[in-house]
mmJSON file of the N, C-alpha and C atoms, coordinates in Angstrom:
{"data_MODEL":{"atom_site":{
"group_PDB":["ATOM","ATOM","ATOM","ATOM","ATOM","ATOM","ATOM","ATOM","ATOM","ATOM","ATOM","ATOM","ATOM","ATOM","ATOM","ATOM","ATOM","ATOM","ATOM","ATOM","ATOM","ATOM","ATOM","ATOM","ATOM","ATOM","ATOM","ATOM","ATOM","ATOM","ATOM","ATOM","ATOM","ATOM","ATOM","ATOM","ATOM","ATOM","ATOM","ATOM","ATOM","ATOM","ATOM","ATOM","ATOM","ATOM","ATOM","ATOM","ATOM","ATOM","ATOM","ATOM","ATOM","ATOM","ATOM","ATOM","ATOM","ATOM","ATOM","ATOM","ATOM","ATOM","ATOM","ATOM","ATOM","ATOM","ATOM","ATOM","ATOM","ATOM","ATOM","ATOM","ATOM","ATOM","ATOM","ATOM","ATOM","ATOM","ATOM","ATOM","ATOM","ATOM","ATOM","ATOM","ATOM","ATOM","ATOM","ATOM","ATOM","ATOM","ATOM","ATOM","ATOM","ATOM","ATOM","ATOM","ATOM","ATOM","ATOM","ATOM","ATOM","ATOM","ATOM","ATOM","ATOM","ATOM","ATOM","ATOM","ATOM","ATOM","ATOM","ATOM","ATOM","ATOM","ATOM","ATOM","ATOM","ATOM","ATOM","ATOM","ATOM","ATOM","ATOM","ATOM","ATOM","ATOM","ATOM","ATOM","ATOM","ATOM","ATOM","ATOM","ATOM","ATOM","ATOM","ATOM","ATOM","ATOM","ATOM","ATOM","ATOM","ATOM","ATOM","ATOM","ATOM","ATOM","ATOM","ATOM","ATOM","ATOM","ATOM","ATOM","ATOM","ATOM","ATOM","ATOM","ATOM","ATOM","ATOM","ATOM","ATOM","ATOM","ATOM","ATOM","ATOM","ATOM","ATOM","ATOM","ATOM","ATOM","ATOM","ATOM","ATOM","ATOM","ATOM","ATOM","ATOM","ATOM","ATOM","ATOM","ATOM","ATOM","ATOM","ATOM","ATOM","ATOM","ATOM","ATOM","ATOM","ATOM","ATOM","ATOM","ATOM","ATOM","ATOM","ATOM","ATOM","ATOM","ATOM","ATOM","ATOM","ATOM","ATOM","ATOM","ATOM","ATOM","ATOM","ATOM","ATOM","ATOM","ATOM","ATOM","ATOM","ATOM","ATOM","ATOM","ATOM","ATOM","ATOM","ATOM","ATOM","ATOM","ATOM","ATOM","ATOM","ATOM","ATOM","ATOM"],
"id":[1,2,3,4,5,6,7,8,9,10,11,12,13,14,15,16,17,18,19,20,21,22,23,24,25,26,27,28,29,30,31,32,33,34,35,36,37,38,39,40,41,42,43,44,45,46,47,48,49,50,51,52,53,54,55,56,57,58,59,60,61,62,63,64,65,66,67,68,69,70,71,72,73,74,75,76,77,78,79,80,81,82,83,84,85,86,87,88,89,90,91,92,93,94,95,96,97,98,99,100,101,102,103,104,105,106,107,108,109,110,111,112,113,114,115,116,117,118,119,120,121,122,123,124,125,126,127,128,129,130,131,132,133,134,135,136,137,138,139,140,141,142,143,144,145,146,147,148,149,150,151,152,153,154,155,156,157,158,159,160,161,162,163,164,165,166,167,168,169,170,171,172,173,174,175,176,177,178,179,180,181,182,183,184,185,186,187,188,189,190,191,192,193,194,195,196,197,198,199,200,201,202,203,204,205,206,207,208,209,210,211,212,213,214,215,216,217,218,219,220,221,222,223,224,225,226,227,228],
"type_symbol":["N","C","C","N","C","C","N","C","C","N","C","C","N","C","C","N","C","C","N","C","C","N","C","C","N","C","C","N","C","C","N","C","C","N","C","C","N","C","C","N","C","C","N","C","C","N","C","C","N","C","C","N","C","C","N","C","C","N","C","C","N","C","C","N","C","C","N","C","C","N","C","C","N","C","C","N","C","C","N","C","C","N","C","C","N","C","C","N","C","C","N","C","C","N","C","C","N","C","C","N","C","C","N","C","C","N","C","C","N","C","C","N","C","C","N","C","C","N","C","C","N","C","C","N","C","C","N","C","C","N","C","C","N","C","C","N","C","C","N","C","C","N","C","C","N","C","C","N","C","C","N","C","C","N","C","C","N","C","C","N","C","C","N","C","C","N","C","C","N","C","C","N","C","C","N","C","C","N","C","C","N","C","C","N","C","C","N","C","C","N","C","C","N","C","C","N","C","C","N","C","C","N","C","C","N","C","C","N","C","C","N","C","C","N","C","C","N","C","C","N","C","C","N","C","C","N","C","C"],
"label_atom_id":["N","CA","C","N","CA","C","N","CA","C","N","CA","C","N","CA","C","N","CA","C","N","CA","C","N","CA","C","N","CA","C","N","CA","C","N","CA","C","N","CA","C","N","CA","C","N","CA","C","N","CA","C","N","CA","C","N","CA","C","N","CA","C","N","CA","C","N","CA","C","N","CA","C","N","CA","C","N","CA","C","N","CA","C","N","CA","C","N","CA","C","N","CA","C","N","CA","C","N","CA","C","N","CA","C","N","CA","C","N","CA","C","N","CA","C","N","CA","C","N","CA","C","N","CA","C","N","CA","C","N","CA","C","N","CA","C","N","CA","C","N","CA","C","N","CA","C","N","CA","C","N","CA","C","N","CA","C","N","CA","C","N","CA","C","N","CA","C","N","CA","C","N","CA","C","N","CA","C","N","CA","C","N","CA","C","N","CA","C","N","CA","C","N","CA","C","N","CA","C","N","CA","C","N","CA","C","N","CA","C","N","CA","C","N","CA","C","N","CA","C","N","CA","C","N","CA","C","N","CA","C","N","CA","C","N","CA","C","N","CA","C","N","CA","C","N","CA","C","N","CA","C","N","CA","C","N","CA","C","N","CA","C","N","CA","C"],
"label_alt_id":[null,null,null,null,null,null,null,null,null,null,null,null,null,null,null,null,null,null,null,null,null,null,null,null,null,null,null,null,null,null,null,null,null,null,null,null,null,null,null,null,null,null,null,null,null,null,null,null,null,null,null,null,null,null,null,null,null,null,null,null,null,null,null,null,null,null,null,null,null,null,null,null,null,null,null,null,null,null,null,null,null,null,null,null,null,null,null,null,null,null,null,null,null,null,null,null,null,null,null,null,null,null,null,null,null,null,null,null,null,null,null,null,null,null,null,null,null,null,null,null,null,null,null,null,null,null,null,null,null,null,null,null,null,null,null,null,null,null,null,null,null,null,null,null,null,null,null,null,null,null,null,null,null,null,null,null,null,null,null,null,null,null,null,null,null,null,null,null,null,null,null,null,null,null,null,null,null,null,null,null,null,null,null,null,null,null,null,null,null,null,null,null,null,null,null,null,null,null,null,null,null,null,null,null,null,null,null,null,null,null,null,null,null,null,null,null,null,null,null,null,null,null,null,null,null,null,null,null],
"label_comp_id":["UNK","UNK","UNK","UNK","UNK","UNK","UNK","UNK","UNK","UNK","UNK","UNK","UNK","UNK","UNK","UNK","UNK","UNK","UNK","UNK","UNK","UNK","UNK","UNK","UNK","UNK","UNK","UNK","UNK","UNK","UNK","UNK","UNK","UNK","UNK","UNK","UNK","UNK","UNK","UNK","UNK","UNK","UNK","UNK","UNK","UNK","UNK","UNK","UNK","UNK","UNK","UNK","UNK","UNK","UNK","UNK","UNK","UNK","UNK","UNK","UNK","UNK","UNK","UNK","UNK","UNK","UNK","UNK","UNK","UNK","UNK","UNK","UNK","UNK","UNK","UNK","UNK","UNK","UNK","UNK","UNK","UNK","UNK","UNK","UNK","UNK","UNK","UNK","UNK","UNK","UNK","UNK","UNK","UNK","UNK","UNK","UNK","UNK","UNK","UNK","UNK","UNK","UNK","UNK","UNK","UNK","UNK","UNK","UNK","UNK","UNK","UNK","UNK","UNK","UNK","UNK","UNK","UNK","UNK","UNK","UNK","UNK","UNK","UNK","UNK","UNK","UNK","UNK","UNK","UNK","UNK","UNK","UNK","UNK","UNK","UNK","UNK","UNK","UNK","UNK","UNK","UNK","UNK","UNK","UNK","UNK","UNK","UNK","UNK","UNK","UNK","UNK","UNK","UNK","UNK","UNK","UNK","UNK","UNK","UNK","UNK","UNK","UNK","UNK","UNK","UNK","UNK","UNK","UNK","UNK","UNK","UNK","UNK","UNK","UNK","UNK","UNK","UNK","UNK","UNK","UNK","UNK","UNK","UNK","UNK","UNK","UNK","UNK","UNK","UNK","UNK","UNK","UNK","UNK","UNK","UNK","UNK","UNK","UNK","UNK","UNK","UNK","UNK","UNK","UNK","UNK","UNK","UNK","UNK","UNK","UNK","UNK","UNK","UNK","UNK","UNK","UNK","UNK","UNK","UNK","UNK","UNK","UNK","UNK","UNK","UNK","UNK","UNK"],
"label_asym_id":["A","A","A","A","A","A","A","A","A","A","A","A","A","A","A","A","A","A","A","A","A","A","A","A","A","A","A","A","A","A","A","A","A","A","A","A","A","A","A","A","A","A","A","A","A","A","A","A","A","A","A","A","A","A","A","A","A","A","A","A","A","A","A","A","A","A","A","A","A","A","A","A","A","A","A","A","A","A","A","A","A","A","A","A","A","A","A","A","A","A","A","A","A","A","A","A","A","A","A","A","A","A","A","A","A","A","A","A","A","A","A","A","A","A","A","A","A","A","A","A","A","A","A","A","A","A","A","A","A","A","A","A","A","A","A","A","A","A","A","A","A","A","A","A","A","A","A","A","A","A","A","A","A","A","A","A","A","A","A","A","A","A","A","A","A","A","A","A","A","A","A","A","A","A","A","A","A","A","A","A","A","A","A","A","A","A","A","A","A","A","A","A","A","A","A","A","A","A","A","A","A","A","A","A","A","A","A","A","A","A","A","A","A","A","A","A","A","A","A","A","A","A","A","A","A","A","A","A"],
"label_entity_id":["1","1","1","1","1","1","1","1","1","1","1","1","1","1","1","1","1","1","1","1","1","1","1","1","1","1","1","1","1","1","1","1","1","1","1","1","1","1","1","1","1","1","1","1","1","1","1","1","1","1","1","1","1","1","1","1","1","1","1","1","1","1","1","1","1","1","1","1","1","1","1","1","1","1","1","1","1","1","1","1","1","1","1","1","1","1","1","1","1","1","1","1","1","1","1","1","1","1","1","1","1","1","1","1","1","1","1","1","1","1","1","1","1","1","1","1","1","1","1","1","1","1","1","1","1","1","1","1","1","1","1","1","1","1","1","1","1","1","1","1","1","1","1","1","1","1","1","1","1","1","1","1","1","1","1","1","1","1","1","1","1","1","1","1","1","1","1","1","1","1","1","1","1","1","1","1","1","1","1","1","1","1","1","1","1","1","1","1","1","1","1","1","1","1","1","1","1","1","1","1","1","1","1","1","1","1","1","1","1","1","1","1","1","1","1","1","1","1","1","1","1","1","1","1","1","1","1","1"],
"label_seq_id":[1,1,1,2,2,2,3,3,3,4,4,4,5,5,5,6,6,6,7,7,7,8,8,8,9,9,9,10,10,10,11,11,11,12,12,12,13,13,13,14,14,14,15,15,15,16,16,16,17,17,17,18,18,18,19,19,19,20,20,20,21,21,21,22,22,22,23,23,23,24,24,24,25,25,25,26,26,26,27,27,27,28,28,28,29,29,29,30,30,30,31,31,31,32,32,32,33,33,33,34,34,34,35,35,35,36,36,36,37,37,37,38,38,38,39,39,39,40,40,40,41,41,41,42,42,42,43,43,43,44,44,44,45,45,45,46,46,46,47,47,47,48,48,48,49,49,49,50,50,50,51,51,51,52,52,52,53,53,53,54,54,54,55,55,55,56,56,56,57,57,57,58,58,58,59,59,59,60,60,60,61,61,61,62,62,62,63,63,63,64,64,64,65,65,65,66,66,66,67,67,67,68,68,68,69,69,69,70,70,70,71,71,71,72,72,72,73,73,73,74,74,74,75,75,75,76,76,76],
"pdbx_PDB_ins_code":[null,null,null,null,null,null,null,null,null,null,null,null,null,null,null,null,null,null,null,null,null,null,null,null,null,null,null,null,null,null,null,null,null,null,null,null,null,null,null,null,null,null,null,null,null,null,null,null,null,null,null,null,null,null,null,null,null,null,null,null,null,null,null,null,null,null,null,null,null,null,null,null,null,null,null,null,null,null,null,null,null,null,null,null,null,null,null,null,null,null,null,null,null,null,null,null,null,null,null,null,null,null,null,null,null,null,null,null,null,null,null,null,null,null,null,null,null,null,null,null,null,null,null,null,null,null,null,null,null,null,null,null,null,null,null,null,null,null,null,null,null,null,null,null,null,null,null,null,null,null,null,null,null,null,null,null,null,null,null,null,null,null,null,null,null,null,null,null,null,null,null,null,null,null,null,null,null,null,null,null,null,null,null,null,null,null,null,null,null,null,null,null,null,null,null,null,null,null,null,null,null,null,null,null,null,null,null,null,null,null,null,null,null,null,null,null,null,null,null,null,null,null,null,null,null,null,null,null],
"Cartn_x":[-34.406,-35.226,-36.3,-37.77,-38.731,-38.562,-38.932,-39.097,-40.458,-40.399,-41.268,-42.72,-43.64,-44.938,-46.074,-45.715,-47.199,-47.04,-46.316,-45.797,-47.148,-47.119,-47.905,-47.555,-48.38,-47.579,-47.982,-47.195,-47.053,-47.061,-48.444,-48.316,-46.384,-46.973,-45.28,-45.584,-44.648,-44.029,-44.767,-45.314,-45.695,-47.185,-47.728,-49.346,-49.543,-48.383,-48.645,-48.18,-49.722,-49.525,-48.309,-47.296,-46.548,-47.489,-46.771,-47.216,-47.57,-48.395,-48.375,-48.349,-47.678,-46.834,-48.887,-48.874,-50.134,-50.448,-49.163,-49.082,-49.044,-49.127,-48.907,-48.129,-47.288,-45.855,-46.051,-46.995,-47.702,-46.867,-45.939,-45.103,-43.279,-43.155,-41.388,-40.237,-39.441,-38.338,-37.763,-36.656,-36.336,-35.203,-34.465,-33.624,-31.961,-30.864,-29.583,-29.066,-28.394,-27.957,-26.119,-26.306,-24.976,-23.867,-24.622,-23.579,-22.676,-21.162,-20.756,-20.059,-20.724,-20.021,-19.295,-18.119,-17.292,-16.691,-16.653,-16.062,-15.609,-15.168,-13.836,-14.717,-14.063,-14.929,-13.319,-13.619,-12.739,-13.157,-12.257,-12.492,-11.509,-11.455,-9.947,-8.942,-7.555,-6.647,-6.759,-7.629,-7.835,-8.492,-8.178,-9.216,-9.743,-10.886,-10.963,-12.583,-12.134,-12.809,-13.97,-15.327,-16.282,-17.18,-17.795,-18.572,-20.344,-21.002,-22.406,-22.853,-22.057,-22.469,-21.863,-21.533,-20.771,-19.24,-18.48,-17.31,-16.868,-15.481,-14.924,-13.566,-12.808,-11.487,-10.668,-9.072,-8.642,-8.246,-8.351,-8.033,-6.959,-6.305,-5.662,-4.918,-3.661,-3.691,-3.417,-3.307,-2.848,-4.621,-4.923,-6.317,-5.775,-4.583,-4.727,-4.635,-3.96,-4.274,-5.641,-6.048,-7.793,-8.494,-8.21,-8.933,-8.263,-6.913,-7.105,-7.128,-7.242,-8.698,-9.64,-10.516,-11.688,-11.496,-10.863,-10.707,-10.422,-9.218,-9.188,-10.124,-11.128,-12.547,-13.365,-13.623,-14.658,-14.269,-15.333,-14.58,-14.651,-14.374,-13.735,-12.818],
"Cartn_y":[82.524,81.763,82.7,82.009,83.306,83.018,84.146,83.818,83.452,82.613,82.053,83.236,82.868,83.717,83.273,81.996,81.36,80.693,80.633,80.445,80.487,79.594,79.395,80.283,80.621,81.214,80.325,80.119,79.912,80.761,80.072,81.024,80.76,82.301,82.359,81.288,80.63,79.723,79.8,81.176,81.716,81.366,81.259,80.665,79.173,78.835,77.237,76.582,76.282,75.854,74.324,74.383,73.342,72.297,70.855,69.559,69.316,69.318,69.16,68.032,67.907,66.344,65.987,64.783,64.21,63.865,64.266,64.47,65.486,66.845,67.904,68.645,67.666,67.742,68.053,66.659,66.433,65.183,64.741,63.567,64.653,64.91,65.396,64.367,65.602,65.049,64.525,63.328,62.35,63.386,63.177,64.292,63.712,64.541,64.101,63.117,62.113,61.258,61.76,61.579,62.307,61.083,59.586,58.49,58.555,58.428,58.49,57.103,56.566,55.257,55.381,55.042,55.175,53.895,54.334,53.182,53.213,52.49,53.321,52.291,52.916,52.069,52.59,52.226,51.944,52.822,53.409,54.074,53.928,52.869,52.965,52.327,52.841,52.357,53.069,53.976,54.807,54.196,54.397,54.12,55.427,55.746,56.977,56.239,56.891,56.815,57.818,57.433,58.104,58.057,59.067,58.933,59.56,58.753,59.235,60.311,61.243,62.842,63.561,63.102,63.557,64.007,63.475,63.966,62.873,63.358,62.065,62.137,61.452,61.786,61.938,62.13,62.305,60.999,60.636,59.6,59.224,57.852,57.365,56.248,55.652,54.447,53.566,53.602,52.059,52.274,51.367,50.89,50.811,50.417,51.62,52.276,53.431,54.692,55.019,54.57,55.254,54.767,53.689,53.238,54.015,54.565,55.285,56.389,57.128,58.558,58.012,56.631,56.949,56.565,55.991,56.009,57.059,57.82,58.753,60.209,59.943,60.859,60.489,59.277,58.657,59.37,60.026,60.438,59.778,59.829,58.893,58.194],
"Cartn_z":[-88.191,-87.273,-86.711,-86.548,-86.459,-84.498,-84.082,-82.633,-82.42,-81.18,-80.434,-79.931,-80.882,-80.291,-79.682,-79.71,-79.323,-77.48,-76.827,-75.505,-74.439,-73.817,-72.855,-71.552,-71.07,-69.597,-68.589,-67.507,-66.476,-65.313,-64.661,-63.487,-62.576,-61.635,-61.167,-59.811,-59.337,-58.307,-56.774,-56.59,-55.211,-55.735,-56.504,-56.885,-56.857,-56.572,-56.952,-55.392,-54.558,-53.188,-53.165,-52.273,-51.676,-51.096,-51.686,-50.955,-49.771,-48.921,-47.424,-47.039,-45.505,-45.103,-44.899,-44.618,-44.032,-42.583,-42.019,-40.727,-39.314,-40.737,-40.132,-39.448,-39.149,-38.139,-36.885,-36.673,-35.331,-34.321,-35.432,-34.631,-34.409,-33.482,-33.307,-33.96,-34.347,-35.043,-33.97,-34.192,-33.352,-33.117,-31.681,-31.157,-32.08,-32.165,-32.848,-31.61,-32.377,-31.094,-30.099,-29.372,-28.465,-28.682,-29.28,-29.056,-30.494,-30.217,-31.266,-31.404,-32.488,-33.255,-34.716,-33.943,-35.94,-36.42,-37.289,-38.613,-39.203,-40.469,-41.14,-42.186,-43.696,-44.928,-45.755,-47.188,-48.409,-49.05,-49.935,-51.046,-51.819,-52.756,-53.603,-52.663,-52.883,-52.305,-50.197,-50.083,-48.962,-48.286,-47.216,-45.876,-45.484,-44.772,-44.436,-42.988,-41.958,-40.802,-40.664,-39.904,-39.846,-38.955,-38.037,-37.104,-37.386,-36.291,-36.739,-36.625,-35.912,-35.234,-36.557,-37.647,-39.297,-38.956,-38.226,-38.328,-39.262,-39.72,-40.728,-40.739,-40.847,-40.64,-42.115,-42.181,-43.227,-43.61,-45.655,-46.032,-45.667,-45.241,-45.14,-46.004,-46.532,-47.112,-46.476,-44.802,-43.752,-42.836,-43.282,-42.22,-40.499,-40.317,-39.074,-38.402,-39.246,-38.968,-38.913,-39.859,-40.096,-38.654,-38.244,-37.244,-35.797,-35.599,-34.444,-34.631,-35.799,-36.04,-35.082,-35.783,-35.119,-33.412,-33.185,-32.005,-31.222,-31.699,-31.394,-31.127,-32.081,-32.011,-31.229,-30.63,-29.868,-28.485,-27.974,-26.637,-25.174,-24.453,-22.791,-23.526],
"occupancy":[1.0,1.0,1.0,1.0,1.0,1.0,1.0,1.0,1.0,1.0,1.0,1.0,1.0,1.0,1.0,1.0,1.0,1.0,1.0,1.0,1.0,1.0,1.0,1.0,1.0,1.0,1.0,1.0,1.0,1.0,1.0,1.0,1.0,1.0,1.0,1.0,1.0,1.0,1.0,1.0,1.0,1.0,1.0,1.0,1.0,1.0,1.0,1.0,1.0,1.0,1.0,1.0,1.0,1.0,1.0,1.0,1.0,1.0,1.0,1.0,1.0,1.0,1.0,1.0,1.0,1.0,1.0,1.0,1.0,1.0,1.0,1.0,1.0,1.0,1.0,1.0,1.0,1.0,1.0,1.0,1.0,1.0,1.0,1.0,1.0,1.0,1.0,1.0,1.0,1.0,1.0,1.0,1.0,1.0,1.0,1.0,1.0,1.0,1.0,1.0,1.0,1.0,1.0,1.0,1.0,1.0,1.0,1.0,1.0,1.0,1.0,1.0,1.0,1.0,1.0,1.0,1.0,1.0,1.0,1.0,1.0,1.0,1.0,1.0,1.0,1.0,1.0,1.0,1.0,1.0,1.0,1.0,1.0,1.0,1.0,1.0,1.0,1.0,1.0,1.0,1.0,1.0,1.0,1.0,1.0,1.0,1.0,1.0,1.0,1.0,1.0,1.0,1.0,1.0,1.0,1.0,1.0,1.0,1.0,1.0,1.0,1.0,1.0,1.0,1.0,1.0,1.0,1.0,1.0,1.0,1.0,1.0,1.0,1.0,1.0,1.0,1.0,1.0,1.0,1.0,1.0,1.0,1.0,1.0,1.0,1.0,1.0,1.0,1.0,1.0,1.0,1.0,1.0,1.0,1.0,1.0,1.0,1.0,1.0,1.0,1.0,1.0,1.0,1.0,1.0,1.0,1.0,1.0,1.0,1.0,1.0,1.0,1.0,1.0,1.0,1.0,1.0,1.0,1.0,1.0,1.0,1.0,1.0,1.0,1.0,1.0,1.0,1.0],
"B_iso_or_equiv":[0.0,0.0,0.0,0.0,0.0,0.0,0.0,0.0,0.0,0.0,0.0,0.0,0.0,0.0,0.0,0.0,0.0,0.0,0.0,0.0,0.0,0.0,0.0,0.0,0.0,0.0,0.0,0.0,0.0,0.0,0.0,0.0,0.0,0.0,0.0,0.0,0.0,0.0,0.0,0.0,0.0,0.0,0.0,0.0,0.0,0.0,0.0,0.0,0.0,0.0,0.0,0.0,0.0,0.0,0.0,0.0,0.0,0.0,0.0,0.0,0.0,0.0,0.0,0.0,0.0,0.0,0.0,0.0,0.0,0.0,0.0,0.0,0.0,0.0,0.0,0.0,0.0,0.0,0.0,0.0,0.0,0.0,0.0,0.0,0.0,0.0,0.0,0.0,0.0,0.0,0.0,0.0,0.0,0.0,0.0,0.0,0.0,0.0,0.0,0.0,0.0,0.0,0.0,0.0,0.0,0.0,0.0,0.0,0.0,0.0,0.0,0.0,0.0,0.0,0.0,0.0,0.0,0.0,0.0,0.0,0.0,0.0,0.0,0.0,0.0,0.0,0.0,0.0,0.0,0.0,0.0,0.0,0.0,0.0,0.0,0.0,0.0,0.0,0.0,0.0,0.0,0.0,0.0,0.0,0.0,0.0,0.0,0.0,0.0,0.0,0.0,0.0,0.0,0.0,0.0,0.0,0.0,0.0,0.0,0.0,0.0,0.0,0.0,0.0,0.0,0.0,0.0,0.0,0.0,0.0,0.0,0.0,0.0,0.0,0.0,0.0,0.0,0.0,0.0,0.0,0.0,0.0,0.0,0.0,0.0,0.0,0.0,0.0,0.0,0.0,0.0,0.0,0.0,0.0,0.0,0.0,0.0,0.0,0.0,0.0,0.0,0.0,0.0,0.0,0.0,0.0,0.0,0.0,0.0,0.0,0.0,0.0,0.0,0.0,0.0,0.0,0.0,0.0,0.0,0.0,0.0,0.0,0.0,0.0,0.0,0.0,0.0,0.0],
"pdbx_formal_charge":[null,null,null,null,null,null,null,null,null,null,null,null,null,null,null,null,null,null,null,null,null,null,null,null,null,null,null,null,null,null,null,null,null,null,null,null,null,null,null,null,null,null,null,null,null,null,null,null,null,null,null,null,null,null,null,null,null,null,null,null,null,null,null,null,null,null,null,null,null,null,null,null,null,null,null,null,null,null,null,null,null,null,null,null,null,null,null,null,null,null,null,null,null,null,null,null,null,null,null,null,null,null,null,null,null,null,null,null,null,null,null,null,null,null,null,null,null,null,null,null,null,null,null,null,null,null,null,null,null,null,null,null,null,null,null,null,null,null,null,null,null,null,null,null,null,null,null,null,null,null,null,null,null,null,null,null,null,null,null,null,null,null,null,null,null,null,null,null,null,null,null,null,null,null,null,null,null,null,null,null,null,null,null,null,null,null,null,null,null,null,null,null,null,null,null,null,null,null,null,null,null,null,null,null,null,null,null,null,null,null,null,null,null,null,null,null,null,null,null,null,null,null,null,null,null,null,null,null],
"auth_seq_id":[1,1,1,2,2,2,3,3,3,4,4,4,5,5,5,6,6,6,7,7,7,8,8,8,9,9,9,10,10,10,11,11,11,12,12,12,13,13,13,14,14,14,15,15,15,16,16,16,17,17,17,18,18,18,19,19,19,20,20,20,21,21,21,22,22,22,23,23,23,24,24,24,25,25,25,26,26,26,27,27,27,28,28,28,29,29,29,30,30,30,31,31,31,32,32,32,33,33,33,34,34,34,35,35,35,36,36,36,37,37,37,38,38,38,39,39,39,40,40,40,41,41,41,42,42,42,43,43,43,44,44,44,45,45,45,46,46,46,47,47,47,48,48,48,49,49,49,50,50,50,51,51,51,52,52,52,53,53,53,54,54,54,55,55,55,56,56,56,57,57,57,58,58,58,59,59,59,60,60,60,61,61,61,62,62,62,63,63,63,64,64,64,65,65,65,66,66,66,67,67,67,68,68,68,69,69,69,70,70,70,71,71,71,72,72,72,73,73,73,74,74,74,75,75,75,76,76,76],
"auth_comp_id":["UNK","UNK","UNK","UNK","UNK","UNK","UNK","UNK","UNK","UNK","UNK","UNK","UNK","UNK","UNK","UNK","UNK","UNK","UNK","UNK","UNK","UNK","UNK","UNK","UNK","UNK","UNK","UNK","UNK","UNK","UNK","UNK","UNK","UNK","UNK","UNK","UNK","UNK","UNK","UNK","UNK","UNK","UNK","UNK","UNK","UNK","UNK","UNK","UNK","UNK","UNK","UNK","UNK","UNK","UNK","UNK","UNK","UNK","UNK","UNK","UNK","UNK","UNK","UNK","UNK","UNK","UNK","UNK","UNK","UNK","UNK","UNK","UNK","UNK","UNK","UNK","UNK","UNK","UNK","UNK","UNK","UNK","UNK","UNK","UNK","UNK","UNK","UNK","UNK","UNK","UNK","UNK","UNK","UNK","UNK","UNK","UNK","UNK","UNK","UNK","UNK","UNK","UNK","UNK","UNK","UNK","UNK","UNK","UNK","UNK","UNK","UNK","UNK","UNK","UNK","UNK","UNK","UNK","UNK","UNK","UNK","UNK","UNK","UNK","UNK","UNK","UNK","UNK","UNK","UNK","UNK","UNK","UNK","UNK","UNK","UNK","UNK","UNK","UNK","UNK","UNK","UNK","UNK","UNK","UNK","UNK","UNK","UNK","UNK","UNK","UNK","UNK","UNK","UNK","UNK","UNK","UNK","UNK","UNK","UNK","UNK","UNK","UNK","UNK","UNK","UNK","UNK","UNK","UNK","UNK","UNK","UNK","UNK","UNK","UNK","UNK","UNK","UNK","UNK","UNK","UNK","UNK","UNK","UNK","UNK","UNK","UNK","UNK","UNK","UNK","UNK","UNK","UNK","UNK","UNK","UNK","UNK","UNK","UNK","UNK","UNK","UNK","UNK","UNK","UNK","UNK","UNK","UNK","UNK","UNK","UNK","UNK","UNK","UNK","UNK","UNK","UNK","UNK","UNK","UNK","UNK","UNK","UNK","UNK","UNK","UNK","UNK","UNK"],
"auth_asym_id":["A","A","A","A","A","A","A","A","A","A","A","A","A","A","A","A","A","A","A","A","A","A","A","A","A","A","A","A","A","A","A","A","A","A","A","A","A","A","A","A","A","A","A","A","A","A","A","A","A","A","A","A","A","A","A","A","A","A","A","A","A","A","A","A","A","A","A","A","A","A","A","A","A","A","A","A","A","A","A","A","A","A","A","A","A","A","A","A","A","A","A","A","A","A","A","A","A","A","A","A","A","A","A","A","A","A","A","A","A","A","A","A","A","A","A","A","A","A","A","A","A","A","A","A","A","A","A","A","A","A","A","A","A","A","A","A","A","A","A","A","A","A","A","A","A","A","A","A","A","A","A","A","A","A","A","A","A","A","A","A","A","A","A","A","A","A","A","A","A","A","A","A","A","A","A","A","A","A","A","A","A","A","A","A","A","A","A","A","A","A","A","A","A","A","A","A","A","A","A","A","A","A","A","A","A","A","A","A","A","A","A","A","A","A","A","A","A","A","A","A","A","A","A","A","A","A","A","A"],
"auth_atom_id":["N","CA","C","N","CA","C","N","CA","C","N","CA","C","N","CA","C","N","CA","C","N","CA","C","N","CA","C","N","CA","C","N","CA","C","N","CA","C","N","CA","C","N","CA","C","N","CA","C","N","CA","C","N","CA","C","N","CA","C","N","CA","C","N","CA","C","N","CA","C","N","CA","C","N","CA","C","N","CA","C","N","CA","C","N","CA","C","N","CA","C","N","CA","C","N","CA","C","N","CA","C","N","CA","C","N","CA","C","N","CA","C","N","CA","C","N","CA","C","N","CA","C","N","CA","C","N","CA","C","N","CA","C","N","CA","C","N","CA","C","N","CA","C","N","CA","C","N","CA","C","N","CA","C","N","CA","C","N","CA","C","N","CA","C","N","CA","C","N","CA","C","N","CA","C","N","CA","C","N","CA","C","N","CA","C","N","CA","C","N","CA","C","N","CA","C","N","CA","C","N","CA","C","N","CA","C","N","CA","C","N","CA","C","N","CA","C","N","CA","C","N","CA","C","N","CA","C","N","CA","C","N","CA","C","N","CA","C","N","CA","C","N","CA","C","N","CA","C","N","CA","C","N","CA","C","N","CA","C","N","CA","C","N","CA","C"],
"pdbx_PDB_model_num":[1,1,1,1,1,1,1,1,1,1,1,1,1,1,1,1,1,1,1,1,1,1,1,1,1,1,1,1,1,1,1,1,1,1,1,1,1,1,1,1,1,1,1,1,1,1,1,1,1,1,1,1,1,1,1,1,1,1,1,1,1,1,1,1,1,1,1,1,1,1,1,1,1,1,1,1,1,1,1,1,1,1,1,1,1,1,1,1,1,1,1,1,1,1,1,1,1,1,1,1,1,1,1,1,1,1,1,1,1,1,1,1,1,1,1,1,1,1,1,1,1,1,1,1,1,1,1,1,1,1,1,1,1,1,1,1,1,1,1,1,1,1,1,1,1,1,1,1,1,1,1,1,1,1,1,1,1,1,1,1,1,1,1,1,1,1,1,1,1,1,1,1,1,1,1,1,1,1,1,1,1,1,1,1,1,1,1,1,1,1,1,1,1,1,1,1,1,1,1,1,1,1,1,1,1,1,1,1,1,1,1,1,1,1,1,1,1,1,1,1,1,1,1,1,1,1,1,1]
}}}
């Protein structure tokens, strides 16, 4: 097999300017929210509970258990 001689080059990665937003990042990121709402969803035979701040609880197979995880995570 003859090797490859004819190869184009490519400039390297640091020459090639990044996309810029069109906004400049003149509007603030919205702050993380402190309220925590959970839920519990299916996966298969599992239940598994989940809150919006990313906690998640461990799978479960009785829906509710899974549900006083999340209760149990919700705080007051």
């Amino acid at each position: 097999m003859d090797p490859h001689t004819e190869a184009t080059l490519v400039p390297p990665l640091a020459a090639v300017p990044l996309p810029r937003d069109p906004g400049h990042g003149t509007v603030p990121a919205p702050a993380p929210s402190t309220d925590h709402a959970t839920s519990t969803s299916e996966r298969g035979s599992f239940s598994l509970a989940a809150c919006t701040c990313g906690w998640r609880g461990p799978a479960r197979r009785s829906r509710d258990l899974a549900r006083k995880d999340a209760v149990g995570h919700a705080p007051g």
